[in-house]
C-alpha positions as CSV (number, residue, x, y, z in Angstrom):
1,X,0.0,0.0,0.0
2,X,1.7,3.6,-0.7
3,X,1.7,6.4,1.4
4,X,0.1,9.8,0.4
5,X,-0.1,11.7,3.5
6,X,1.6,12.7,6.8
7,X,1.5,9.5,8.8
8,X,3.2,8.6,12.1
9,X,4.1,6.3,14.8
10,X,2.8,7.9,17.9
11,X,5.4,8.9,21.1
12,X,4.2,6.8,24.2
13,X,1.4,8.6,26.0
14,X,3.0,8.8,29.6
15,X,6.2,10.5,27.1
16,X,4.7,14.3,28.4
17,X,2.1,14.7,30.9
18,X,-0.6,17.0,31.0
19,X,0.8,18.9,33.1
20,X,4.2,19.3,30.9
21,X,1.7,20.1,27.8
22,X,-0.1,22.5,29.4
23,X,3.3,24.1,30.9
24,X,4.7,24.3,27.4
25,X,1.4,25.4,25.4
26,X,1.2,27.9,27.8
27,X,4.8,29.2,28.1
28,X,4.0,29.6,24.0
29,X,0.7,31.7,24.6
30,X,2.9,33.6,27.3
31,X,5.0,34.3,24.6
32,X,2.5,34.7,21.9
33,X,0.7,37.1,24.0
34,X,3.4,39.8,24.1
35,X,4.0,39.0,20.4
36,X,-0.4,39.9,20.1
37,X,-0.2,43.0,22.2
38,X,2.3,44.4,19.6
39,X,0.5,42.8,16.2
40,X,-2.5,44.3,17.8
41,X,-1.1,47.5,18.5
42,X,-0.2,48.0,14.7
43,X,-2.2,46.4,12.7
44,X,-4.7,48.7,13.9
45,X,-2.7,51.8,13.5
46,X,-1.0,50.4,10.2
47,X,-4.3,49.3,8.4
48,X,-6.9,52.0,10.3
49,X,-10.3,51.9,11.5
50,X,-11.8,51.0,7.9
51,X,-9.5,48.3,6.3
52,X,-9.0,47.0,9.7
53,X,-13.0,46.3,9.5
54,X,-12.8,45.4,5.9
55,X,-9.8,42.8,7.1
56,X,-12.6,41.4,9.9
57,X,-16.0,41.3,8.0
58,X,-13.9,39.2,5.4
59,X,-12.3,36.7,7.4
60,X,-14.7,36.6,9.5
61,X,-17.6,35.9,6.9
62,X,-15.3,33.1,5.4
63,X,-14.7,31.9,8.9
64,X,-18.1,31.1,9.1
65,X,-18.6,29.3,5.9
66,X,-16.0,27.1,7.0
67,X,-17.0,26.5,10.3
68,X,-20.5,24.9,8.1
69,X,-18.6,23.0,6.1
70,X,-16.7,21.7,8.9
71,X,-19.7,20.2,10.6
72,X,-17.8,18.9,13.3
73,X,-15.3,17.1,11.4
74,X,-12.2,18.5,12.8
75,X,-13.5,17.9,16.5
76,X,-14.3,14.2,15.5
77,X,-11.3,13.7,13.8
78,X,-9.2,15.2,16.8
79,X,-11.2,12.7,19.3
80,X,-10.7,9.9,17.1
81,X,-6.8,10.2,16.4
82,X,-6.6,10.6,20.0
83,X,-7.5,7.3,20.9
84,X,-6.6,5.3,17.7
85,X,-3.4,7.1,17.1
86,X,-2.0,4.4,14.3
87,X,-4.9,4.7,11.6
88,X,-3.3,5.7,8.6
89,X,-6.2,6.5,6.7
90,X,-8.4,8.5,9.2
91,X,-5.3,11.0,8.6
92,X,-5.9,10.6,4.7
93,X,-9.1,10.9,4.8
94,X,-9.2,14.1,7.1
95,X,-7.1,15.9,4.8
96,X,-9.1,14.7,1.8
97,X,-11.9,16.1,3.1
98,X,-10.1,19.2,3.7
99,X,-9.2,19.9,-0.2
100,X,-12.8,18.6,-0.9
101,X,-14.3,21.2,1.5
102,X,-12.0,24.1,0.1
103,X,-12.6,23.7,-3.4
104,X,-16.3,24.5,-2.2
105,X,-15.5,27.9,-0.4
106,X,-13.3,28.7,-3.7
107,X,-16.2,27.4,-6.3
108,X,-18.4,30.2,-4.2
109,X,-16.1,33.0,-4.6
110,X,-15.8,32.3,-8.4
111,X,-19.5,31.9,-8.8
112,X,-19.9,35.0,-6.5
113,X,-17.7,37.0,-8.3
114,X,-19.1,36.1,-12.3
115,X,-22.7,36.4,-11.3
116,X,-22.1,39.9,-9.4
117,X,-23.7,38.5,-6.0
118,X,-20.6,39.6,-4.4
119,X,-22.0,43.0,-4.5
120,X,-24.5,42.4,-2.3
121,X,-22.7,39.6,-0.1
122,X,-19.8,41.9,0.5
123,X,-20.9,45.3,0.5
124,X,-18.2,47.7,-0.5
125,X,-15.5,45.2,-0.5
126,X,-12.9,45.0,-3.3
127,X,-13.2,41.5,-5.2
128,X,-9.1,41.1,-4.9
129,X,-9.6,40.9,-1.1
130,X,-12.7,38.6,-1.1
131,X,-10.4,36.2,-2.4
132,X,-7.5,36.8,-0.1
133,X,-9.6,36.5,2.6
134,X,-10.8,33.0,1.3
135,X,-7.7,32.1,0.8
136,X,-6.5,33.1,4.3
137,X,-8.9,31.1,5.9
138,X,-8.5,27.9,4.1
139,X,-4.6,27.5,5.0
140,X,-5.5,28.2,9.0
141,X,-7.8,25.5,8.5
142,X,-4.9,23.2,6.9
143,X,-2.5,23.9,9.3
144,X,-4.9,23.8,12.4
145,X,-5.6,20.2,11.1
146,X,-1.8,19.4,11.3
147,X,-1.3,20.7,14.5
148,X,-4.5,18.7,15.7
149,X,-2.0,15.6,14.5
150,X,0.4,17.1,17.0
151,X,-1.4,17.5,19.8
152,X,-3.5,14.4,19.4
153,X,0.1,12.6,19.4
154,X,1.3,14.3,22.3
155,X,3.7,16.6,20.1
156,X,2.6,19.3,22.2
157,X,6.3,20.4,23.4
158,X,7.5,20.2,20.4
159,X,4.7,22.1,18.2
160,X,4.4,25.2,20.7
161,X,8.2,25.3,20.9
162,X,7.8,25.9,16.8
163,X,5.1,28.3,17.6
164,X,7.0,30.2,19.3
165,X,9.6,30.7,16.4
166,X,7.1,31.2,13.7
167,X,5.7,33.8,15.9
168,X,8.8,35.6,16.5
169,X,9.8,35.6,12.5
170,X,6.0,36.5,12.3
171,X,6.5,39.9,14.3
172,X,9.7,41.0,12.8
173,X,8.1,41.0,9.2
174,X,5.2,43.0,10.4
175,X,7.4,45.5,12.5
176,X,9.3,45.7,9.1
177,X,6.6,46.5,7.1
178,X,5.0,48.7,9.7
179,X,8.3,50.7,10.1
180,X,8.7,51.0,5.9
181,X,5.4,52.4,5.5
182,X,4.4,48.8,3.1
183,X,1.5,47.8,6.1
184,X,-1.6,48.0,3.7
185,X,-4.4,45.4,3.7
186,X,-2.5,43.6,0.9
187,X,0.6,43.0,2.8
188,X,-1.5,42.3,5.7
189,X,-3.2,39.1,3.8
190,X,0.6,38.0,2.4
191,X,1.6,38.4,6.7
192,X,-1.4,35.6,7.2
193,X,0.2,33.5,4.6
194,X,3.7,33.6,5.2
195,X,2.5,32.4,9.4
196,X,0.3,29.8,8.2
197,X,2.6,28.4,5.8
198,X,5.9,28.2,8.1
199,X,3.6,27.0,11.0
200,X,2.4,24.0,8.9
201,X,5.7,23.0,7.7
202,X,7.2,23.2,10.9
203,X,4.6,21.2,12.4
204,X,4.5,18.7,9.4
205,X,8.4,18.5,10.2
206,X,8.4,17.9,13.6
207,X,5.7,15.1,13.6
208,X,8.0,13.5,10.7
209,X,10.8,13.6,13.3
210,X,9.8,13.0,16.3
211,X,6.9,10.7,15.8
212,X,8.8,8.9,12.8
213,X,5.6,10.1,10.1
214,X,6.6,10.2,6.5
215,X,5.6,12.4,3.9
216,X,4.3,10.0,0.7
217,X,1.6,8.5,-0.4
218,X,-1.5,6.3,1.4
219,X,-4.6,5.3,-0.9
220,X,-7.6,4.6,0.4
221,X,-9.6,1.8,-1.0
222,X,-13.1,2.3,-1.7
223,X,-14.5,0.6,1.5
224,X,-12.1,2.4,3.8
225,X,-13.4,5.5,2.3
226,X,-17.1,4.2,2.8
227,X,-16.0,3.4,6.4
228,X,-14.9,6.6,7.4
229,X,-17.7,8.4,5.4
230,X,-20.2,6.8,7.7
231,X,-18.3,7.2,10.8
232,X,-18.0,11.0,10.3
233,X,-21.7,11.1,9.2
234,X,-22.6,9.5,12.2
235,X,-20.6,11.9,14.4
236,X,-21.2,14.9,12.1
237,X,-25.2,14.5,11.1
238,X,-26.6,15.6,14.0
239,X,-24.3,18.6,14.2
240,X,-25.6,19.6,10.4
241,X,-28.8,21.8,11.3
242,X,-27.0,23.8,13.1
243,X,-24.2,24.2,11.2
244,X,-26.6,25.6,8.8
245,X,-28.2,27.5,11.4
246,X,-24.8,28.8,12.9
247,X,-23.4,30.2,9.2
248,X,-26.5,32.1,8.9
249,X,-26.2,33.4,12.1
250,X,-22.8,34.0,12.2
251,X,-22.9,35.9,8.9
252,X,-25.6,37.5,9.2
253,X,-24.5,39.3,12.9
254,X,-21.1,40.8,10.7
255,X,-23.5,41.3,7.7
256,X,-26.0,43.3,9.5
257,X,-23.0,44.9,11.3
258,X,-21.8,46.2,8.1
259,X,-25.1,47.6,6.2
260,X,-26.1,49.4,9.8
261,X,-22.9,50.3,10.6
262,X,-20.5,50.0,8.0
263,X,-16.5,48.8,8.0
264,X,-15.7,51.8,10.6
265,X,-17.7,50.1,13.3
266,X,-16.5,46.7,12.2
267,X,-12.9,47.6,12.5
268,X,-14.0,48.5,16.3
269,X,-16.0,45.3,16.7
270,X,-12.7,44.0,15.3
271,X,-10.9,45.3,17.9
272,X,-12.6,44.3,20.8
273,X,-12.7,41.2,19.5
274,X,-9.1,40.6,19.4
275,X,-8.2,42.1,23.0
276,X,-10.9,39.2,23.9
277,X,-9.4,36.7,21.7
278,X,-6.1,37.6,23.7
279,X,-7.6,37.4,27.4
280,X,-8.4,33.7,26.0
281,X,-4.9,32.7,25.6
282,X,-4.1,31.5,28.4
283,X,-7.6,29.3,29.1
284,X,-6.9,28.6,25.2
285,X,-3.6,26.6,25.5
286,X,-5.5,24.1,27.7
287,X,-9.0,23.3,26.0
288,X,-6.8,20.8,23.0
289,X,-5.3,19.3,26.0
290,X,-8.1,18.5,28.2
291,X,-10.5,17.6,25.5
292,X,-7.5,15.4,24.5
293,X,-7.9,13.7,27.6
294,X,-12.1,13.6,28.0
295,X,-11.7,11.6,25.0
296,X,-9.2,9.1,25.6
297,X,-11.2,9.2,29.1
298,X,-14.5,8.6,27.7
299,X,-13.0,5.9,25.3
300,X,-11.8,3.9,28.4
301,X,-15.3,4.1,29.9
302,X,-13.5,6.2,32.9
303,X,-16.4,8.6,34.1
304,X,-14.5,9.2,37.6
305,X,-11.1,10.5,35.0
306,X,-13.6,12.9,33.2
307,X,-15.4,14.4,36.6
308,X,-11.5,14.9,38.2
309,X,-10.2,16.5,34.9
310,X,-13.8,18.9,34.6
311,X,-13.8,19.7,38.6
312,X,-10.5,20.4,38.9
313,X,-9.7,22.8,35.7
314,X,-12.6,24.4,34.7
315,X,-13.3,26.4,37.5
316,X,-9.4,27.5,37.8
317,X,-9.3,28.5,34.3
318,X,-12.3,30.5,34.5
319,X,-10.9,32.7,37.4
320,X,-7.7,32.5,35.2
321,X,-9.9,34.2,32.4
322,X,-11.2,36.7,34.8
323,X,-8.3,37.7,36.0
324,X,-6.9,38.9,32.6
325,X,-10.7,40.4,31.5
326,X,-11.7,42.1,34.5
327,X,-8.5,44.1,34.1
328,X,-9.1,44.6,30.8
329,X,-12.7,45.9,31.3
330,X,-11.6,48.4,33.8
331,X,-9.0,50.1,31.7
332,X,-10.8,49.7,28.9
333,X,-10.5,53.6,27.3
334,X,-6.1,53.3,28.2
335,X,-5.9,49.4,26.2
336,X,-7.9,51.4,23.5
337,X,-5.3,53.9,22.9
338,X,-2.4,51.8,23.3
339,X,-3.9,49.4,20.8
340,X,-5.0,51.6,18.3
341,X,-4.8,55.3,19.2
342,X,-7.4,58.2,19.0
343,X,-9.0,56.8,16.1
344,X,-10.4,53.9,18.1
345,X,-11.6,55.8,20.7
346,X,-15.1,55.2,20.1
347,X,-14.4,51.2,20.6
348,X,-14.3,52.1,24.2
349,X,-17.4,50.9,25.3
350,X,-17.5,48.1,22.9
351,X,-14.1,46.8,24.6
352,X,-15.0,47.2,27.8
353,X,-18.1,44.9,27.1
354,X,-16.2,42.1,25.1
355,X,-13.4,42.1,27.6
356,X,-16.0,39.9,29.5
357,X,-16.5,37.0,27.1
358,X,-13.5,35.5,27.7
359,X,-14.2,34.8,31.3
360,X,-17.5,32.7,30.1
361,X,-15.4,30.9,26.9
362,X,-13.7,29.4,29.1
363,X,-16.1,27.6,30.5
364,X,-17.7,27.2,27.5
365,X,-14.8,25.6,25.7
366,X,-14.3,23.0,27.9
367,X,-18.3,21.9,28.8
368,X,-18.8,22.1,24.9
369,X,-15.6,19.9,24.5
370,X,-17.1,17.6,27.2
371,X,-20.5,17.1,25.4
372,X,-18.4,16.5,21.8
373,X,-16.3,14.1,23.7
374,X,-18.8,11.9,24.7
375,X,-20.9,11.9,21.7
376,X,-23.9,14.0,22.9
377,X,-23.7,16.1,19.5
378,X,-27.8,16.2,20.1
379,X,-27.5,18.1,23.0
380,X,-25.2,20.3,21.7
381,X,-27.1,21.1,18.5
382,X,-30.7,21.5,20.0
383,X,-29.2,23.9,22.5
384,X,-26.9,26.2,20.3
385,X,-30.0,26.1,17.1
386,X,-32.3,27.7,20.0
387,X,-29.7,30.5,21.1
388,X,-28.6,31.3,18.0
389,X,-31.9,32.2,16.4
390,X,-32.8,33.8,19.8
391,X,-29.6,35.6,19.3
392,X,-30.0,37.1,15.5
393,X,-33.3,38.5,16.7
394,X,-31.3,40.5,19.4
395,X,-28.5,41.3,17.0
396,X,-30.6,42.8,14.5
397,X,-32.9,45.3,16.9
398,X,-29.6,46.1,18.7
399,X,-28.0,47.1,15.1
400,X,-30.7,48.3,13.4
401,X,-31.3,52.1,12.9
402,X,-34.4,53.8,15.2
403,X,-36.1,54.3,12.2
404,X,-36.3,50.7,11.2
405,X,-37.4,50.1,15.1
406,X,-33.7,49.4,16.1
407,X,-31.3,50.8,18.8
408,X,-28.3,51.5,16.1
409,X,-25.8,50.7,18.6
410,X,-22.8,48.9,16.4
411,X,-19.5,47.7,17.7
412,X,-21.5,48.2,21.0
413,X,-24.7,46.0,20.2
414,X,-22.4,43.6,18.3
415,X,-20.6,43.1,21.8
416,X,-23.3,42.8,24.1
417,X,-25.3,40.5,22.4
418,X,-22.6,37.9,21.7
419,X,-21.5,38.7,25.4
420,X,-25.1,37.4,26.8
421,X,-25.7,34.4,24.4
422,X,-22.5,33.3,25.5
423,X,-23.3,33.6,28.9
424,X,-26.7,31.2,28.6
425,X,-25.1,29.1,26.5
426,X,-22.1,27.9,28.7
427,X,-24.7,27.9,31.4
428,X,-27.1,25.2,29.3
429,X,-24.3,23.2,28.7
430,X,-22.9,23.1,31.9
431,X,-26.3,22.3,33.7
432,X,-26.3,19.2,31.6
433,X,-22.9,18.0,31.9
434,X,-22.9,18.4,35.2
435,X,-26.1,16.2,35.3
436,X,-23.7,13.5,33.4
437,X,-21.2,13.9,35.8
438,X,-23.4,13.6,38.8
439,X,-21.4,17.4,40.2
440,X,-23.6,20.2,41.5
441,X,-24.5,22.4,38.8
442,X,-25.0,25.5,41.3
443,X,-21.8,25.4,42.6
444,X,-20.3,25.9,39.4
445,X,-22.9,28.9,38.7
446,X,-22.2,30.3,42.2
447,X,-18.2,30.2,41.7
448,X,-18.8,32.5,38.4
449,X,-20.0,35.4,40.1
450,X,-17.1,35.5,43.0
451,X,-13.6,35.6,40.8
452,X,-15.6,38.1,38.6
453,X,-16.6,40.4,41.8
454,X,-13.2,40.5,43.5
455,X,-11.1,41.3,40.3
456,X,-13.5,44.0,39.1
457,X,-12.9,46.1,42.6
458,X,-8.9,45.1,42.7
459,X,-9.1,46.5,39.0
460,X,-10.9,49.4,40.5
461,X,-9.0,50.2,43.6
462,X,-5.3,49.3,41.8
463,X,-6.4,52.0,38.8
464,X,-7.4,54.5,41.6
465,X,-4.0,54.4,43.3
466,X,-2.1,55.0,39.6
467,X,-4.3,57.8,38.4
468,X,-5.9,59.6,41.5
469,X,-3.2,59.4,44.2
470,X,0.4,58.5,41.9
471,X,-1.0,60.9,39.2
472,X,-0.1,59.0,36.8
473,X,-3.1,59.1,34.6
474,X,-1.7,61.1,31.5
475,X,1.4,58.4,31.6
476,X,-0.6,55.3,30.3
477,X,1.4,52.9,29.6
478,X,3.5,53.3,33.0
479,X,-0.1,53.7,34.5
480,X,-1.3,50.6,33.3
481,X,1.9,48.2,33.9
482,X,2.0,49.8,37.4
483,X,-1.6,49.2,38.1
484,X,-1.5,46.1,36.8
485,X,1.3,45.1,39.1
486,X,-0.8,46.3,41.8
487,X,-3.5,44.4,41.0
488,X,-1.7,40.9,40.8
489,X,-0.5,41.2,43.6
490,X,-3.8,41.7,45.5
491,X,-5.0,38.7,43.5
492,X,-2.2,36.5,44.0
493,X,-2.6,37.2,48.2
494,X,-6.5,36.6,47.9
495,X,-5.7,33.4,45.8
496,X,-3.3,31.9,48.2
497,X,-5.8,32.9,51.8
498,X,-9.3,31.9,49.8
499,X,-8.0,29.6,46.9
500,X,-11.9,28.5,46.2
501,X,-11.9,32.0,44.2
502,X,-9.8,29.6,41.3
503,X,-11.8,26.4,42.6
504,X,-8.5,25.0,44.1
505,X,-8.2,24.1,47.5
506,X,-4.9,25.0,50.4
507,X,-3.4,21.6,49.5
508,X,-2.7,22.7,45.8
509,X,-1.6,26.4,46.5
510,X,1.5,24.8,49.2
511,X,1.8,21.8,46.8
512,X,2.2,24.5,44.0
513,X,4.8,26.5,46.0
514,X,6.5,23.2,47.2
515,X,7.1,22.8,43.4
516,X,8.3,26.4,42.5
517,X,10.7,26.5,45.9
518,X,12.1,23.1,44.7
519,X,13.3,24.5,41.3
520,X,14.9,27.5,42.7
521,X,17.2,25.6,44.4
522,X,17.8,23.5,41.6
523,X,18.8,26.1,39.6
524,X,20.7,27.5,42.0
């Protein structure tokens, strides 16, 4: 039989633990945060408030049309490499479905473009960009499905290690082309490629090496394809409503965005966006990780392995969440400027709103990753049709004009309706999977509101010493690093005397510094 695509022998699961993973993904979004503040600081600047919305209503709109034709697939195919890592042609056929599923999104754009529908699907957009913006998201979806492979074959260390050099090469071409005065929309779309395209072959590379894949060929026969068809229909199917149901939404909250409110107010929607999308991080690096582990859990028939791995992270990385966004939210008008200067000023508001939905993701990540992992696709479908078409009736009367019985409130609707459909929807799925798991579903509800209550006055009361008694308001970024410190600190002393604010208890806090004191005197 030949070879045709990335295959591999997996390293031994005990070869990193969870906890070495988690260290390493996160030591990458660490990283990868600082690189974000500055990409977000000037692409913002570099592109301005209407090509920086342009940029998002694109992407964004192809995001969503890939998410459809996705179905589901990528979570399935993570699950089920997971747990039956030497399959050769569950990786073929993955990545076969991949080209399939991209020559549909670039079929669209060409019929699009010769019948003049694009007009009307992407108001005032140049056609050159539509298709860059295709194009853009097609290879993240290629080489998110490679480093799926490498986290599904515990390549974590090694693929965030590579992350972190791609990111770094990644931020001296845009400082380059920033500092030149060559930052325009069209270099900004060649940036995306030149990241996606040395992140894939770096990850392609490194599961060649280190889990001894080889790059060649592997034909499926006509049964194996039959095989797989079904077992991704079966997984997939029930997921296929609302697929449909979420591209429609999905589009049409940016599409309404941009007829009420035009690409000004995306490029602030955009921008609160991506200061959310950074809070989100750190809870991020986990969610492959754990959902790694419900699976190969779930796969075992271990319930007890799920209910340790759900009560024991998901309320810590929801405090972690609101410790980032309730900063955030605070000093909402300073990360404004910083980011993108006086011509973002109106995002204000709209920031200081979206800052919030990381803390919820979180959670939502992981309970959503819970039902997938266990096959409840149902669930998950019936209870994310309902609040999405709940959802695009609030979008629309918080976008449209007053005269069309609207409150015309753009970047700022945008925010708070994806903010509160977020919040009952985490909340829906965590009732029931907390019914699964036999775990009290109000003492997850009850620990939301604490984390959220204490950071928001330590935000408060660590901004109030900076600006009203240090005076150091008109000095903002000295302001907000010195704040910030401040406000760590009061977290950090309230996390080690009531450590139930991140849902751990004394034992982990002392075993946690036990570790820490140990490796300071090993260095030394």
């Amino acid at each position: 039989m030949t070879e045709k695509i990335i295959l591999l022998q997996p390293i031994p699961e005990d070869k990193h633990s969870l906890k070495k993973r988690y260290l390493h993904k996160l030591t990458a979004n660490i990283f990868g945060f600082g690189v974000n503040i500055v990409i977000a600081a000037i692409t913002p600047r570099g592109l301005g408030p209407q090509r920086y919305g342009d940029y998002n209503f694109l992407t964004s709109f192809f995001q969503e049309i890939k998410t459809f034709l996705d179905g589901g697939v990528s979570v399935g195919f993570y699950n089920k490499l997971s747990h039956r890592q030497k399959e050769k042609g569950l990786v073929s056929f993955y990545f076969k479905f991949l080209f399939f599923a991209s020559a549909i999104i670039v079929v669209f754009v060409l019929l699009s473009h010769l019948t003049g529908a694009y007009l009307k699907l992407w108001p005032a957009q140049q056609l050159n960009y539509i298709y860059m913006a295709a194009a853009a998201v097609i290879l993240t979806w290629f080489s998110q499905g490679v480093d799926q492979i490498a986290d599904a074959f515990g390549l974590t260390v090694y693929s965030e290690r590579a992350r972190m050099i791609q990111k770094a090469a990644g931020l001296l071409l845009l400082v380059s082309l920033f500092v030149f005065h060559t930052l325009n929309l069209r270099s900004y779309f060649l940036f995306q490629y030149f990241n996606y395209l040395v992140l894939t072959g770096m990850f392609a590379w490194i599961i060649r090496l280190k889990g001894q894949f080889f790059l060649g060929t592997y034909k499926l026969t006509f049964p194996e394809i039959k095989k797989y068809s079904r077992e991704f229909y079966n997984y997939s199917f029930p997921l296929f409503v609302f697929s449909i149901v979420g591209l429609i939404a999905g589009v049409l909250d940016r599409w309404l965005l941009q007829v009420f409110g035009g690409s000004t107010q995306q490029g602030f929607y955009g921008l609160s966006y991506q200061i959310g999308v950074m809070c989100f991080l750190f809870t991020g690096a986990m969610t492959p990780l754990i959902m790694r582990d419900y699976s190969i859990a779930y796969a075992e028939k271990n319930i007890k392995r799920i209910a340790e791995l759900f009560r024991r992270y998901v309320p810590m990385l929801y405090a972690v969440a609101a410790y980032f966004s309730c900063f955030i939210a605070v000093n909402s008008s300073k990360v404004v400027f910083i980011l993108g200067g006086n011509e973002y000023k109106s995002a204000d508001l709209a920031v200081k709103i979206m800052a919030f939905y990381p803390i919820h993701q979180a959670y939502g990540q992981l309970s959503s990753s819970l039902l997938l992992s266990i096959g409840r696709t149902k669930l998950y479908r019936d209870i994310s049709i309902l609040l999405s078409l709940s959802g695009l009736v609030v979008t629309y009367f918080l976008l449209a004009p007053r005269s069309l019985m609207g409150f015309g409130l753009g970047a700022t609707g945008l925010a708070i309706k994806i903010v509160i459909i977020n919040i009952i929807n985490v909340n829906c799925f965590l009732y029931f999977n907390c019914k699964f798991l036999k775990t009290p579903f109000w003492k997850y509800v009850c620990h939301q509101g604490l984390p959220i209550i204490c950071f928001v006055v330590f935000a408060f009361f660590s901004t109030f010493i900076c600006d009203d008694i240090l005076k150091l308001g008109p000095r903002v970024i000295i302001g907000l690093l010195l704040s910030g410190l401040f406000y760590t600190i009061m977290v950090v002393i309230i996390a080690y005397y009531f450590p139930i604010i991140f849902g751990l208890e004394k034992k982990h806090i002392n075993m946690a510094l036990g570790y820490i004191k140990k490796h300071l005197k090993i260095n030394k």
